[in-house]
Structure formats: C-alpha cells, structure tokens
C-alpha distance (Angstrom), angle and dihedral (degrees) to the residues before:
residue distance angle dihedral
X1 . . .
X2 3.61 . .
X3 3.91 119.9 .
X4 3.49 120.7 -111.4
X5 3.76 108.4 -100.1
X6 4.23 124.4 176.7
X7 4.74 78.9 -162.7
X8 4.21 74.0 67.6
X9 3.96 87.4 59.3
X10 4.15 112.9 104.3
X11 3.77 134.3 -153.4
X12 3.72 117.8 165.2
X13 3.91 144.4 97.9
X14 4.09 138.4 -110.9
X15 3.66 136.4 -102.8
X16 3.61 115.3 -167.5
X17 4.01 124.2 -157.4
X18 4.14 127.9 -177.3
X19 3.15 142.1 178.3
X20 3.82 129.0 -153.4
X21 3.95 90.2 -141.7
X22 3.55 109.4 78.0
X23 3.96 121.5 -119.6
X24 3.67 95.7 5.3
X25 3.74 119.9 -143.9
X26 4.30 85.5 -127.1
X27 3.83 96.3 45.8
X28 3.67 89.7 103.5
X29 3.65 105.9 57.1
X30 3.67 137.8 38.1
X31 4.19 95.4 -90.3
X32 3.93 79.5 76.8
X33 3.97 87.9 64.3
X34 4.18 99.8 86.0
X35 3.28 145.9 132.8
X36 3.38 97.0 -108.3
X37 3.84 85.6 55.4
X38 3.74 95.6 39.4
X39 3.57 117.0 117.5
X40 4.23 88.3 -154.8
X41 3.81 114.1 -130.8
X42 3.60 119.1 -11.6
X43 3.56 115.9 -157.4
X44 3.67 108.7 -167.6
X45 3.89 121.6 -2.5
X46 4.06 131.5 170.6
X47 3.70 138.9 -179.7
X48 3.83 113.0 -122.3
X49 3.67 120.6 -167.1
X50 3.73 123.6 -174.0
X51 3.64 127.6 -170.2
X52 3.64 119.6 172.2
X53 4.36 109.0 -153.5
X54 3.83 126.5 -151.9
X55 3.51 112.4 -148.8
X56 4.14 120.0 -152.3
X57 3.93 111.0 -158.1
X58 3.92 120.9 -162.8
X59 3.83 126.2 -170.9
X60 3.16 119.8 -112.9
X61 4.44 115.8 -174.3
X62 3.88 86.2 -25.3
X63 3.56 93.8 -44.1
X64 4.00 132.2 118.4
X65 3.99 111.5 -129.3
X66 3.67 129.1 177.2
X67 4.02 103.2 -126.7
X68 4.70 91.9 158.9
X69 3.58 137.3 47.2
X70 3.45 129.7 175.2
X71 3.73 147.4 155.6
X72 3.42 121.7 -112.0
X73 3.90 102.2 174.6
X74 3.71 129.3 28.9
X75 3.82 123.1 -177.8
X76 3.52 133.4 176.7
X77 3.94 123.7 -151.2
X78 3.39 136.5 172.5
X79 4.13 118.2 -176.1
X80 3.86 118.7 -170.8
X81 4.02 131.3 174.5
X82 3.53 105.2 -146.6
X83 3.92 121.8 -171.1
X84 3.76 114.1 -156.6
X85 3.86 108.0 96.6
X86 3.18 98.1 -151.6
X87 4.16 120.5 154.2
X88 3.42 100.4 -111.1
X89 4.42 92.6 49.5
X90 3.80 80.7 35.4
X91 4.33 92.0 57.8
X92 3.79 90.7 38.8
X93 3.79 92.0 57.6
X94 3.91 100.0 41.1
X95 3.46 81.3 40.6
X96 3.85 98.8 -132.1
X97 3.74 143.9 133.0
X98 3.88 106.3 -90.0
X99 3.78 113.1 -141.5
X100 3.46 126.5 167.1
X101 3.56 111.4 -33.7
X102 4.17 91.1 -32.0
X103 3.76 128.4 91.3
X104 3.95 105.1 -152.6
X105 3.98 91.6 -145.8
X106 4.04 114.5 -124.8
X107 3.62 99.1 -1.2
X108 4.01 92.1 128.9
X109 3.53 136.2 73.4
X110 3.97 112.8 -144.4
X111 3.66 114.3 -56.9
X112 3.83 112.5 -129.8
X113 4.10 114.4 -148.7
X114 3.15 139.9 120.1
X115 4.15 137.4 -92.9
X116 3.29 140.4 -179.2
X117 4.21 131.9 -153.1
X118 3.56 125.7 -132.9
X119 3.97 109.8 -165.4
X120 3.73 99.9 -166.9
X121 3.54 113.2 -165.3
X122 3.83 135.5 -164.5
X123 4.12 91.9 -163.1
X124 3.58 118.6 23.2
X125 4.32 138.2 24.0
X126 3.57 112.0 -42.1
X127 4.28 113.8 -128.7
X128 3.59 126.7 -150.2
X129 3.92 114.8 -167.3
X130 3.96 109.3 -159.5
X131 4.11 107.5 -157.2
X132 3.31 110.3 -171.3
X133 3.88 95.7 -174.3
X134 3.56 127.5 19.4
X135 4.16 140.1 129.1
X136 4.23 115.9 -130.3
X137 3.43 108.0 -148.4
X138 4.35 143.6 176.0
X139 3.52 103.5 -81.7
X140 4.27 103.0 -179.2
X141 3.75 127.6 -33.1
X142 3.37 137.8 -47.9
X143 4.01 110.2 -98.7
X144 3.92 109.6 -133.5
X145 4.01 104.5 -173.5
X146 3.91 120.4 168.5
X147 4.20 89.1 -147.1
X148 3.89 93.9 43.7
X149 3.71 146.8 52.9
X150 4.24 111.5 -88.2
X151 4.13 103.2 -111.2
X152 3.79 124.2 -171.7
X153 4.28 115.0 -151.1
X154 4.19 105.5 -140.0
X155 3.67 130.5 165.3
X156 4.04 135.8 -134.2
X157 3.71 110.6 -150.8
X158 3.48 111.2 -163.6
X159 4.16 105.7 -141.7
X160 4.08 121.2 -176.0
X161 3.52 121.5 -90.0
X162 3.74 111.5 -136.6
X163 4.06 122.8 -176.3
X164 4.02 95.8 -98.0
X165 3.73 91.7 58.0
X166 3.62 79.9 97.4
X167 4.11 127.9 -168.0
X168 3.71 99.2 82.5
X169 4.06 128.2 98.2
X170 3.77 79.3 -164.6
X171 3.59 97.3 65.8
X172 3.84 100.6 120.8
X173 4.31 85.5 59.9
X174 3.76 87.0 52.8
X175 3.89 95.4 38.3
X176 4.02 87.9 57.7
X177 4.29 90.9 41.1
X178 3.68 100.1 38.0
X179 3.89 85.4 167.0
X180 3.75 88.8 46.6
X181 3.95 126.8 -118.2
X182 3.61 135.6 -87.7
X183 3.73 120.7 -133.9
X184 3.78 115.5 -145.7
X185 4.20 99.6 168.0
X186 3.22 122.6 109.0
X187 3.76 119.4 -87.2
X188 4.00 114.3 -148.0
C-alpha cells in the first residue's frame, strides 16, 4: 500500500486535443498538442468508467455464496463543457458540415478520431490520457445566460482500437492498450 502523501494532492484543469484520423502517428508526444488539435478551454471535464459485474452464486449447506465475479461490460467516457464558440467546436456539437462561415446542422454521422487529455496541474502529478479511438459527441444543450459565459456539454467516448483501424505507425502501442494509456510521469 501506498503511503499517504499531501505531494499526491491535485489542483489543476484539462485541455483536450483530437484528431479526426484515428491513432495518429503524433498522439504520443507533445507535437500532437496543437491548435489544430486543441479542444480551446474546457471548463469542467471528468473520466467516467463503467463496468457492469456478473455475479455467480453457489450453495454452500443451504446457503447462497458468491464464489465469481466478473465484468461483462467496460466503457470509458469522458464529458466536458467547453466555452469557446468557435466554428470548428461549434460544427462538432451541431454535428454539421462547416463551410464557410455556416454550420449545416446534423449533416454528420459521428466522427471517429482520436484525442488525448492533458490535466495540467498547479499542485499535484500532472496526467495525460492517450485515446487512440474514440467519437466526441453533443451531450445536453448549449447554456445561453445573459450574466455568464455560453458553455456547450459534449462527450468523449473512448472506443477500442483494434490493428485494422489503420493510420498509425504506432499501432502495436494501441494494439496492446486498446482503451489507450494514461501517463502519470512527470512532464518537464
């Protein structure tokens, strides 16, 4: 067991970068980190994993025990509100081809890619979750308040990489972390 540790406490926030092409060559290293990936400012963000267990009982002198457990769905999401209106977050969350200056709302079906999350942190270990297949979706509605900054709610769902996914030199890393891998090292 780990010892207790207040350098293991975190404050900081999350930038968000994808990539329409799926298992980018870049996602790796920092080059991947631009501002043609970058997601703008994201306001609140979490990692949501969801396993769903079946249980197997045997009986044991007339009574039920639990002797297996195992998981029989795993999901990974991760919802975000960002609130820079930009076009390009704008066409992603209205889902529409972006021409010009006009977003053709709900022209697209879901874009897969792939993204990575930088937690940045002023106190604490800084993360960096490499995905190198997901879809970013609308996840609510956008919230347009006079006294406060206009937010849009989306969601990253984190889908499994497998080796005919194509586009990536990297494609034995991804093959072994379908999911994609968390960094927890410090980055200088």
């Amino acid at each position: 067991m780990a010892t207790i540790s207040s350098g293991n406490y975190t404050v900081g926030g999350a930038h968000l970068y994808y990539s329409a092409t799926i298992g980018h060559v870049d996602l790796l290293g920092t080059a991947f980190e631009t501002t043609d990936h970058n997601m703008g400012n994201i306001v609140t963000s979490e990692i949501s994993p969801d396993v769903t267990y079946l249980d197997h009982y045997i009986s044991v002198n007339g009574k039920r025990v639990k002797d297996k457990i195992v998981s029989t769905m795993s999901s990974v999401t991760i919802p975000f509100t960002f609130d820079e209106m930009n076009a390009a977050n704008m066409a992603k969350f209205f889902m529409g081809d972006l021409t010009a200056s006009k977003i053709k709302v709900v022209q697209n079906e879901l874009e897969e890619g792939c993204a990575k999350l930088v937690v940045q942190t002023s106190i604490g270990r800084d993360l960096v979750y490499n995905i190198p297949k997901c879809t970013i979706r609308p996840d609510g509605a956008i919230s347009m308040n006079e006294e406060d900054w206009h937010t849009a709610p989306m969601v990253l769902e984190v889908l499994q990489y497998q080796a005919d996914d194509g586009n990536s030199t990297d494609n034995a890393t991804w093959v072994a972390a379908p999911f994609g891998q968390v960094d927890i090292s410090d980055r200088a």
